[in-house]
C-alpha positions as a printed NumPy array, in Angstrom:
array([[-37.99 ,  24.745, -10.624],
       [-36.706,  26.356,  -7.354],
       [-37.195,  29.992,  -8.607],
       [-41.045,  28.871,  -9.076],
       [-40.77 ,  27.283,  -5.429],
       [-39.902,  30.409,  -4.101],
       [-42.433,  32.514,  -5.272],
       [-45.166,  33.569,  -2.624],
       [-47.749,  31.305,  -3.341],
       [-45.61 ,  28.432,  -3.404],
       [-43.989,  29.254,   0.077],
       [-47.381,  29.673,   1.341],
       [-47.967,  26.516,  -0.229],
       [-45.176,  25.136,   1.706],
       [-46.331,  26.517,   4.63 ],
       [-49.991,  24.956,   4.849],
       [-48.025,  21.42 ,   3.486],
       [-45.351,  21.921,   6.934],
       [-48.555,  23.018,   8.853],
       [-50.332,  19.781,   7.899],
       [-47.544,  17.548,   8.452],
       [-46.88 ,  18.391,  11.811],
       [-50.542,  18.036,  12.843],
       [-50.306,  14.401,  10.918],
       [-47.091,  14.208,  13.311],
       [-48.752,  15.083,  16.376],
       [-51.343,  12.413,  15.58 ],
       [-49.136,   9.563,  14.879],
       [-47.58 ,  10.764,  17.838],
       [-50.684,  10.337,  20.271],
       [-51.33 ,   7.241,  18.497],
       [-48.277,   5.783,  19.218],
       [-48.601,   6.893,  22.92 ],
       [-51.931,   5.17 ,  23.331],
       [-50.145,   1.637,  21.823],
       [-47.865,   2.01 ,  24.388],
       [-50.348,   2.433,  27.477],
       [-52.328,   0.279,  26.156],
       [-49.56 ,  -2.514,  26.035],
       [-50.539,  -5.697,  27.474],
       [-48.178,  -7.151,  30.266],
       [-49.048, -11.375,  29.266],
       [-48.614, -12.556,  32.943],
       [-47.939, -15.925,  33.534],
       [-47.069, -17.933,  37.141],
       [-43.473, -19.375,  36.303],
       [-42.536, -20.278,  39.797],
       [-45.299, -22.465,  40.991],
       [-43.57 , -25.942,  40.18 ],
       [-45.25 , -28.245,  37.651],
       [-44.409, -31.682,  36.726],
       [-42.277, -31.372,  33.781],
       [-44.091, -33.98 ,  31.397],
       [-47.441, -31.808,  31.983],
       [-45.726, -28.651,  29.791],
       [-43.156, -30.324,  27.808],
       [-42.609, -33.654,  25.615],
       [-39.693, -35.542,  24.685],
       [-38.958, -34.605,  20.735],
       [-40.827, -31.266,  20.606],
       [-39.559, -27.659,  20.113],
       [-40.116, -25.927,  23.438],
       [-43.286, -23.771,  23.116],
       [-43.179, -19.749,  24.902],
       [-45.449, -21.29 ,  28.078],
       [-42.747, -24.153,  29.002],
       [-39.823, -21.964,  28.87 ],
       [-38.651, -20.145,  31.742],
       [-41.334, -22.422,  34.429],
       [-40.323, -23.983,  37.268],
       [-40.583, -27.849,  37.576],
       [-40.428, -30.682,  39.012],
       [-39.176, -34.002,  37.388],
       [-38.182, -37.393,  39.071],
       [-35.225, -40.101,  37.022],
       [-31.943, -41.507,  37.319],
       [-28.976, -40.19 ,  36.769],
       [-26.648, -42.037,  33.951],
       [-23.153, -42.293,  35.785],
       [-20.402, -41.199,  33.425],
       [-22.452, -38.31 ,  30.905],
       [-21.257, -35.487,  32.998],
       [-19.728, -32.67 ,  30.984],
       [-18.395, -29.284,  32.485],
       [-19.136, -26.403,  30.662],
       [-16.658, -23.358,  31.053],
       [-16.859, -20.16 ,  30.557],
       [-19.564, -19.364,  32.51 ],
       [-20.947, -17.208,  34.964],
       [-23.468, -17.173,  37.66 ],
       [-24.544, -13.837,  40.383],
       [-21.791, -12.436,  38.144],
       [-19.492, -14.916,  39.426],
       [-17.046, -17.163,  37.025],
       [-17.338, -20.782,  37.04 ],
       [-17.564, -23.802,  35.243],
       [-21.038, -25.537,  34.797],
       [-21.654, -29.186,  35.72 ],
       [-24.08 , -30.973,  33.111],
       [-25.46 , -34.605,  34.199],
       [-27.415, -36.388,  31.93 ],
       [-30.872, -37.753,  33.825],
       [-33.224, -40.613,  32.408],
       [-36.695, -39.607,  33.28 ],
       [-39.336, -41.389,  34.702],
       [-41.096, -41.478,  31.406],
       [-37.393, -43.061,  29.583],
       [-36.413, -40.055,  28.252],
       [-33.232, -38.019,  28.869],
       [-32.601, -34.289,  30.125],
       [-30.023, -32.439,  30.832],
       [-29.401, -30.814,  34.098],
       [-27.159, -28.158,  35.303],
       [-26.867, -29.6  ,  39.242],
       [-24.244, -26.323,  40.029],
       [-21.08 , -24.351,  39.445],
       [-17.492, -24.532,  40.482],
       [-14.593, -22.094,  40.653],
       [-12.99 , -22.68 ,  36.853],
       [-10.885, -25.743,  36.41 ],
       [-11.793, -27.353,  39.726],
       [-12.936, -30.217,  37.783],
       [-16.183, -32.767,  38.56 ],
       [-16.618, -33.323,  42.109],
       [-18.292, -36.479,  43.915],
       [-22.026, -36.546,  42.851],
       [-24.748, -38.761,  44.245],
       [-25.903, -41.155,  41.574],
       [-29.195, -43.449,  41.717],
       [-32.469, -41.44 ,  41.591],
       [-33.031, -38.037,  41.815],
       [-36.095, -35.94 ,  42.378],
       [-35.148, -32.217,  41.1  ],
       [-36.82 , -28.853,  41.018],
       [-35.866, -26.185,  38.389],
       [-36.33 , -24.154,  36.021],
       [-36.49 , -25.289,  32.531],
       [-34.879, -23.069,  29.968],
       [-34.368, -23.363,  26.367],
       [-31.418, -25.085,  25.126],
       [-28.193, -23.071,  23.755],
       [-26.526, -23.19 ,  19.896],
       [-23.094, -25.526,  20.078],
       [-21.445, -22.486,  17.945],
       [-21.205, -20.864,  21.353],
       [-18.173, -23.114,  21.762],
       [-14.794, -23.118,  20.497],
       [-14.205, -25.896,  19.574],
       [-10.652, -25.649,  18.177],
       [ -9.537, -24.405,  21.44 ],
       [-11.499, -27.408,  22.958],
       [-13.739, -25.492,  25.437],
       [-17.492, -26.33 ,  25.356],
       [-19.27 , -23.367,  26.32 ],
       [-22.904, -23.866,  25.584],
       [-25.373, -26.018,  26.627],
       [-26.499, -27.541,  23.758],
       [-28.961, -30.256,  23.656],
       [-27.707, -31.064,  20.049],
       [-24.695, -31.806,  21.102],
       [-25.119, -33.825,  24.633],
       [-27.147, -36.718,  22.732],
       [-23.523, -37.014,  20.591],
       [-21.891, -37.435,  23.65 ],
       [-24.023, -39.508,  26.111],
       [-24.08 , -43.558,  25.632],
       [-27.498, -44.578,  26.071],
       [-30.181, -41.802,  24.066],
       [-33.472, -42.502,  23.125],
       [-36.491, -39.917,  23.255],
       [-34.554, -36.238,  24.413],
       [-36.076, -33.144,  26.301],
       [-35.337, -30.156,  24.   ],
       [-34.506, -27.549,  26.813],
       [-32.462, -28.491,  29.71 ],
       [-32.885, -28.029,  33.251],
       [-31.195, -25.549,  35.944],
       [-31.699, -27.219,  39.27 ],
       [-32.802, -25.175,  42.621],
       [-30.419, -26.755,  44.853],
       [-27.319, -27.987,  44.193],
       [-25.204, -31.076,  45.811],
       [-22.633, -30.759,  47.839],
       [-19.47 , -29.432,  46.306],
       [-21.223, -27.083,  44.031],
       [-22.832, -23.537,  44.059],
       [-26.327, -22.929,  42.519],
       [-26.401, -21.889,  39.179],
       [-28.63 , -18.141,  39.275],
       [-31.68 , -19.059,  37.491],
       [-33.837, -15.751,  37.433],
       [-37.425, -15.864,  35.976],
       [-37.563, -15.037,  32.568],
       [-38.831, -11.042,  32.116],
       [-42.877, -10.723,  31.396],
       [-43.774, -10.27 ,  27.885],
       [-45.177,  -7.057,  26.323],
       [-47.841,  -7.195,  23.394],
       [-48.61 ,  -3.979,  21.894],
       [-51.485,  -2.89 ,  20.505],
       [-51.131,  -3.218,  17.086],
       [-54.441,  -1.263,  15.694],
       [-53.117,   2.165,  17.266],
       [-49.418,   1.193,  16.249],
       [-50.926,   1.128,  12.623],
       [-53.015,   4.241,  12.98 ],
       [-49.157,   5.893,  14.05 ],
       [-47.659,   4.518,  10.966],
       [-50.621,   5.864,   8.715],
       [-50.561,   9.271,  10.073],
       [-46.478,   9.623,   9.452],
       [-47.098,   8.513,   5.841],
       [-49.879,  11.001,   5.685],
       [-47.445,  13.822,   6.745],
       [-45.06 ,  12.391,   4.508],
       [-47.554,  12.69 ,   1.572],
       [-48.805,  16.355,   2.469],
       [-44.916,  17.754,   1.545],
       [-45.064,  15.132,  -1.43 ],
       [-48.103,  16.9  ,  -2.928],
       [-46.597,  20.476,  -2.533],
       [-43.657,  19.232,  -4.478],
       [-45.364,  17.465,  -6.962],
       [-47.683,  20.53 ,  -7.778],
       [-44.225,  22.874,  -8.069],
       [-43.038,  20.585, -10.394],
       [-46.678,  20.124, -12.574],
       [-46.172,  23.981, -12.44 ],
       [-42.489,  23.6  , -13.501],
       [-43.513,  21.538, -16.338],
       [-45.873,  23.206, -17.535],
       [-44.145,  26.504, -18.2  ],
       [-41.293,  24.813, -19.388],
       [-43.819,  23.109, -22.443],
       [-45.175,  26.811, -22.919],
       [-41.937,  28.033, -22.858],
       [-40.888,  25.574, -25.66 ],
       [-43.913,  26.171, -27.892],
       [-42.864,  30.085, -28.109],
       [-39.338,  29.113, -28.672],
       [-40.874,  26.462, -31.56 ],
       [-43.014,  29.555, -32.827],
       [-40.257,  32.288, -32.898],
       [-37.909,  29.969, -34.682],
       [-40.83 ,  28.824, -37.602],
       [-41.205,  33.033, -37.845],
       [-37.981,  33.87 , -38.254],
       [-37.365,  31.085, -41.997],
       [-37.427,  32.346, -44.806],
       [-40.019,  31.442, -46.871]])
């Protein structure tokens, strides 16, 4: 098959196939460049605050508009539901995260990270009563982020708060990182959460097609070198079948 692949025609062949390919290349290429221009920046305003209850309810998964905004909420805080969190880091600082469990306005419970301290300094004095907080609200984390064995809790983990706080009814799904924190801790870095991209999808397609069409250009060259393989080979066989029936005896 590769001695007929080699003859002139064939490398020509070969040639025009490589010649096509690229140009198919060069397309997919410009195709894919004009996706990414034309790549839509979704903008949306995550630092004006908004009341909490007007983007998110109690019992429901966290839709992509809630997460990341700032807001404000207004509860009391349940004495005795703090939890520290280690592990953690904030600015690129260590530190151990502070997690208070709030009863909203509404009845339903949040969690809050009010601040950071210096790992192992341990809970110190917080106010209690009611509490009118701006954050921002961020999804919450997956408890297998802690080691358990070792018993550090590392993650924030909605899942697992409402297992250890006393009085749970309707829950928040996300948890809140609040702007200031009280005295005796430092504020937990809470940057806004990056823009999203969307592509453009038609001209990502038209890039995909025009690789495959390249792809299929060499294809065809190498399926017509091995029709032409073939097909010698089945001539060649019929003279072989020919000479032998000659040569019996009758």
């Amino acid at each position: 098959m590769w001695r007929i692949a080699r003859r002139p025609r064939w490398i020509a062949a070969l040639l025009l196939a490589l010649g096509v390919a690229a140009a198919f290349a060069a397309l997919g290429q410009w195709q894919l460049e004009r996706s990414i221009d034309a790549a839509t920046v979704v903008e949306r305003d995550t630092e004006t605050p908004v009341p909490l209850a007007s983007i998110a309810e109690p019992q429901e998964v966290m839709t992509s508009d809630a997460s990341g905004r700032t807001v404000t909420v207004e509860g009391t805080w349940v004495e005795g539901d703090e939890v520290v969190v280690t592990g953690r880091e904030s600015g690129g600082e260590p530190g151990d995260w502070v997690v208070r469990h709030l009863e909203t306005s509404d009845g339903a419970s949040l969690a809050v990270v009010v601040g950071y301290v210096a790992p192992g300094t341990g809970i110190p004095d917080l106010p209690l009563g009611e509490a009118s907080l701006v954050g921002r609200y961020v999804p919450s984390e997956s408890p297998q982020q802690s080691d358990f064995e070792a018993g550090e809790r590392r993650a924030i983990a909605v899942a697992e708060l409402i297992n250890l706080w006393r009085d749970v009814d309707l829950v928040y799904s996300g948890y809140l990182a609040v702007a200031d924190a009280p005295p005796g801790l430092a504020e937990i870095a809470a940057p806004p959460p990056e823009a999203d991209v969307e592509l453009n999808l038609l001209n990502l397609f038209y890039a995909i097609e025009w690789a495959l069409f390249g792809g299929f250009a060499v294809y065809l060259w190498w399926r017509l070198v091995r029709d032409e393989f073939e097909k010698e080979q089945a001539a060649l066989a019929e003279v072989e079948a020919a000479a032998e029936a000659s040569s019996e005896p009758a």
